[in-house]
VOPAGU-2260 file (C-alpha; in pm, 1 decimal, decimal comma):
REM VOPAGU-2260
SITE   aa  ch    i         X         Y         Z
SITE  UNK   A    0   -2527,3    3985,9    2713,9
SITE  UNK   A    1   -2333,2    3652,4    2711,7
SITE  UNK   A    2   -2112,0    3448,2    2494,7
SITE  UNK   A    3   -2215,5    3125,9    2361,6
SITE  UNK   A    4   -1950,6    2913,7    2201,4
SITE  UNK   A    5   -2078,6    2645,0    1926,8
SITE  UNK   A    6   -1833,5    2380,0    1689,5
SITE  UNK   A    7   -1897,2    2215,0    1386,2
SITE  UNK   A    8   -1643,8    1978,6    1182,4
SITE  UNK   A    9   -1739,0    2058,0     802,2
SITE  UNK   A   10   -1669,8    1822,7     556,5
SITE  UNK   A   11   -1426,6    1988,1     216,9
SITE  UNK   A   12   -1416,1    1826,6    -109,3
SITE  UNK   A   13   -1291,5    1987,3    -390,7
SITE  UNK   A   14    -967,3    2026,2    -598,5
SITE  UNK   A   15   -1014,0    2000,5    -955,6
SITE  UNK   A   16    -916,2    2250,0   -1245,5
SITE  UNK   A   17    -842,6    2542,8   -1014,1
SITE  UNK   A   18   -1145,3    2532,9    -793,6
SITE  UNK   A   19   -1126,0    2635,2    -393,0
SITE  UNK   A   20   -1356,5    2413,1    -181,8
SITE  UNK   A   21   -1677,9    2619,9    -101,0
SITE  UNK   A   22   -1798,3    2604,1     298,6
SITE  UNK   A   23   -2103,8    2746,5     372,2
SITE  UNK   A   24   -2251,5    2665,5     722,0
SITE  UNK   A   25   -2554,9    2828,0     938,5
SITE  UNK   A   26   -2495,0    2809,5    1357,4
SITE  UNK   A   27   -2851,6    2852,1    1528,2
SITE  UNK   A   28   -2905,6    3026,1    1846,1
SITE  UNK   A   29   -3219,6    2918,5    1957,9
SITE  UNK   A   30   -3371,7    3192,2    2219,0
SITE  UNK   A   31   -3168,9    3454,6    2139,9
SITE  UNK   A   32   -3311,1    3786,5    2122,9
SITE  UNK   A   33   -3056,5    3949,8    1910,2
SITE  UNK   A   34   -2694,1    3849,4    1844,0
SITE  UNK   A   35   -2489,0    4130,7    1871,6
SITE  UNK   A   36   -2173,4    4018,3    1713,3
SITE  UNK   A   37   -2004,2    3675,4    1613,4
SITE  UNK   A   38   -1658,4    3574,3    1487,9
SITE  UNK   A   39   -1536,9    3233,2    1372,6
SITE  UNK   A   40   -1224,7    3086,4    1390,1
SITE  UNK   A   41   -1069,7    2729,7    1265,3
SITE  UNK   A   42   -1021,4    2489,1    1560,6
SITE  UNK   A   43    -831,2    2223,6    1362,9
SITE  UNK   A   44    -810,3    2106,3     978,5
SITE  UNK   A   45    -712,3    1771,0     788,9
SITE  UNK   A   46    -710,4    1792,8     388,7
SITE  UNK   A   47    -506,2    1551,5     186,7
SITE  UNK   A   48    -465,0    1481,8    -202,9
SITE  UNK   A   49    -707,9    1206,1    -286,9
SITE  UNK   A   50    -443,3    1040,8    -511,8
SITE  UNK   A   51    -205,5     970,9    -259,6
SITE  UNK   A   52      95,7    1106,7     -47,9
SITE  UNK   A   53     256,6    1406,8    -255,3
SITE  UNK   A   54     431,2    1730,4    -167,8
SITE  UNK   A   55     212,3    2032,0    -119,2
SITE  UNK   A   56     267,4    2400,1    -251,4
SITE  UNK   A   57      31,9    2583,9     -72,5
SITE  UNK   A   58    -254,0    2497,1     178,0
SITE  UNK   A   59    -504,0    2800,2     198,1
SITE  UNK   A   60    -842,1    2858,7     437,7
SITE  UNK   A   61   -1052,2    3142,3     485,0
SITE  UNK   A   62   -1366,6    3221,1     675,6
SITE  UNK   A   63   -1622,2    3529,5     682,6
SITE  UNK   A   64   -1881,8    3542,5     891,2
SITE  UNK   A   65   -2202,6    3687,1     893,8
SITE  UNK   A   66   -2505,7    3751,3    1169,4
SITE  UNK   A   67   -2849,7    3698,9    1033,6
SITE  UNK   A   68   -3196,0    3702,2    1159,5
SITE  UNK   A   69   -3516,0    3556,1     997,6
SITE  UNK   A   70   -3824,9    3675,8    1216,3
SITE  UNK   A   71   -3732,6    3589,2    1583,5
SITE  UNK   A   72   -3459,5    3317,2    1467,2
SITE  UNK   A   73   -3118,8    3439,8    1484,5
SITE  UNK   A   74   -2787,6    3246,5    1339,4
SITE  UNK   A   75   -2446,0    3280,3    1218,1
SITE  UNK   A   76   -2328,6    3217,1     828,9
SITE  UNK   A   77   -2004,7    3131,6     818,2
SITE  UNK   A   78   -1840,9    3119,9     423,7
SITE  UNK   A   79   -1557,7    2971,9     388,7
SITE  UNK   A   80   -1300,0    2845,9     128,7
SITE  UNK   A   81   -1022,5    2582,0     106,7
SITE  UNK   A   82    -753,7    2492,5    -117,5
SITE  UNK   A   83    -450,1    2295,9    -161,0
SITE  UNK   A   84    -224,2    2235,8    -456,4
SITE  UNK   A   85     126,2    2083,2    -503,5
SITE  UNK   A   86     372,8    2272,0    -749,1
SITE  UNK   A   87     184,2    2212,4   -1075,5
SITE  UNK   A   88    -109,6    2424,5    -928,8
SITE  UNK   A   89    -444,6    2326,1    -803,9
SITE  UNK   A   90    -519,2    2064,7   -1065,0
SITE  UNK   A   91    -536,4    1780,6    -842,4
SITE  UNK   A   92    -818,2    1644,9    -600,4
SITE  UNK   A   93    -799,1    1662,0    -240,6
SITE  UNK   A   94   -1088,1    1624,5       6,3
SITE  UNK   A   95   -1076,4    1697,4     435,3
SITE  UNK   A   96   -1229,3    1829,9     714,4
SITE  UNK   A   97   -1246,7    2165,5     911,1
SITE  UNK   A   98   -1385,9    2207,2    1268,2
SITE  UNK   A   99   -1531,8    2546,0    1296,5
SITE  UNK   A  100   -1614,4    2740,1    1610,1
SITE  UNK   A  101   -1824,3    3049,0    1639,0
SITE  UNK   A  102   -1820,1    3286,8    1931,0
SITE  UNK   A  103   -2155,2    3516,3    1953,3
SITE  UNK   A  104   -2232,0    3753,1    2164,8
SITE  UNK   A  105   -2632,8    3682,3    2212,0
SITE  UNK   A  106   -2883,8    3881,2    2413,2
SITE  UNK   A  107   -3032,0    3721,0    2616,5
């Protein structure tokens, strides 16, 4: 078995009446016989209000990820979700980016 490393940067929009960004990205392994477990992690992150420069409450992002397999094709669903809100709450707009990495252990 060996460890294969993949990255994607993942565009976030979101931000409106209380909503979290939704992520939702598949990694492909092409070749693999089986992947026999995967974790992601956040490499880096940029979100900002759209309206401007403001003071920020809380900045919040999650992953889960997931090993799948549809007939000899085997990938990695990472889920994710983002938010940011100053003091009012999340009520304002903000938009970003998040670099992903995934780690799977693949037979080979």
């Amino acid at each position: 078995m060996a460890w294969q490393i993949q990255q994607k940067r993942v565009t976030i929009v979101g931000g409106d009446s209380g909503h979290a960004a939704s992520i939702d990205v598949v990694f492909p392994f092409p070749g693999a016989r089986r992947i026999v477990q995967a974790l992601s992690a956040i490499s880096s992150f940029n979100i900002k209000f759209q309206d401007g420069d403001k003071h920020f409450s809380e900045c919040g992002l999650d992953l889960d990820s997931r090993v799948e397999s549809s007939g000899s094709v085997w990938a990695v669903r990472v889920t994710g979700t983002a938010g940011l809100r100053d003091s009012g709450g999340f009520d304002d707009k903000y938009d970003g980016h998040v670099t992903i990495t995934v780690f799977a252990d693949v037979e080979s």
